[in-house]
C-alpha positions in Angstrom: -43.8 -15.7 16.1 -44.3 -12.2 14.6 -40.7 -12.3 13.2 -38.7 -14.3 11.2 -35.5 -14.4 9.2 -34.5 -14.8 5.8 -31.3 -16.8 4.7 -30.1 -13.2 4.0 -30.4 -12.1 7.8 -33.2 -9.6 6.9 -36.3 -10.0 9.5 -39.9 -11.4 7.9 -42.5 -9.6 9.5 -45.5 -10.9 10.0 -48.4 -10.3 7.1 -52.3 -10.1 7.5 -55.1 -10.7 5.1 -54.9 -7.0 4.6 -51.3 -6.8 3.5 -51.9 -9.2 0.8 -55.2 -7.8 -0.7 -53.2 -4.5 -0.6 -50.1 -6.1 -2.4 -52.7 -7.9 -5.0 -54.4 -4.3 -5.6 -50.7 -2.8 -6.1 -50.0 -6.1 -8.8 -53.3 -5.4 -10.6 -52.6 -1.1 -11.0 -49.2 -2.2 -11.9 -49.8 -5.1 -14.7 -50.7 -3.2 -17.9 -47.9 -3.0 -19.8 -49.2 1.2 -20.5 -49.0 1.6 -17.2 -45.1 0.8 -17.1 -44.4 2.6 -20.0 -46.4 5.6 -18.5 -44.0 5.0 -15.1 -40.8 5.0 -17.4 -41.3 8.6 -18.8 -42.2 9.7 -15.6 -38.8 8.3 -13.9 -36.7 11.2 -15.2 -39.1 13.9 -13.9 -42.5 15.5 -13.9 -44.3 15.8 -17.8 -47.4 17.5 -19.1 -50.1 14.5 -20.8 -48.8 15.9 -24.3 -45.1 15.4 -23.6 -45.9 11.8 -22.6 -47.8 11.4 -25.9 -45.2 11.6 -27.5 -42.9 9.1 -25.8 -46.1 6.3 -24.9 -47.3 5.6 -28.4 -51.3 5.4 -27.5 -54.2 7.6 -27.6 -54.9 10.6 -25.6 -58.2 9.0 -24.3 -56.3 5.9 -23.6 -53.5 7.5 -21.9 -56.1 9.6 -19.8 -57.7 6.3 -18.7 -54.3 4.8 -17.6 -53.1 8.3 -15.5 -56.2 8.5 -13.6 -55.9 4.6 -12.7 -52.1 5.5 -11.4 -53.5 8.5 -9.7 -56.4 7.2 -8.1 -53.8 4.3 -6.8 -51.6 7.1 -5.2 -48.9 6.0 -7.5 -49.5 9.4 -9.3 -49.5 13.0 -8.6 -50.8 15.9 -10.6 -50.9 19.7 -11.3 -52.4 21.9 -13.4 -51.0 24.9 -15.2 -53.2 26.7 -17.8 -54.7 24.3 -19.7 -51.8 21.4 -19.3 -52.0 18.9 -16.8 -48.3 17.5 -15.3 -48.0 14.1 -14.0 -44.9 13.1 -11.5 -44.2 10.1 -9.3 -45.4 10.7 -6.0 -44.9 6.9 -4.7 -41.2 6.4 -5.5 -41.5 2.7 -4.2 -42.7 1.7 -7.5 -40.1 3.1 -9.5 -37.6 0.7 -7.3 -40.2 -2.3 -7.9 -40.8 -1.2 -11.4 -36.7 -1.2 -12.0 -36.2 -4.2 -10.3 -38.5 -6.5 -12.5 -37.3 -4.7 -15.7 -33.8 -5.7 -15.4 -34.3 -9.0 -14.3 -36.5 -9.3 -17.3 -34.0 -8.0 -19.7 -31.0 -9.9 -17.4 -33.0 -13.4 -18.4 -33.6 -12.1 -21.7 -29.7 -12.0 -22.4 -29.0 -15.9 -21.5 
């Protein structure tokens, strides 16, 4: 049976080996903390690598490391202009994943 339903109503559909090795490659871009923090200035708009250095507290290596991670994942887009390079969100699903963790985190915090 290719579909199914949740208690919701909402239809499961059916998921491969592939689906879940992509899913588990998604987890593993997404699981440093530096890379959430790099996602959370980016959710208000596109910013240049020294903008974001001041808002991430980490090293400009460091911070290199982590954007090219998020680019190379497609997570990430980039441009340059002169000698700045600007970083925006190009796959906006992970903004909704990203928020939806963060305040159930913060929600279970609070009890």
């Amino acid at each position: 049976m290719p579909f199914q339903k949740l208690a919701s109503g909402a239809p499961i559909i059916e998921k491969t080996d592939a689906t879940f090795d992509s899913a588990a490659e998604l987890f593993r871009v997404m699981s440093a903390p530096m890379r959430l923090k790099i996602i959370n200035c980016l959710c208000s708009g596109e910013r240049n690598v020294s903008y974001m250095l001041t808002q991430v507290k980490t090293t400009q290596p460091n911070m290199s490391q982590h954007l090219n991670t998020l680019y190379k994942a497609g997570i990430l887009g980039k441009r340059r202009d002169g000698v700045q390079i600007y970083y925006r969100i190009v796959d906006l699903r992970i903004v909704t994943i990203c928020e939806a963790v963060c305040h159930d985190v913060v929600s279970k915090a609070g009890r």
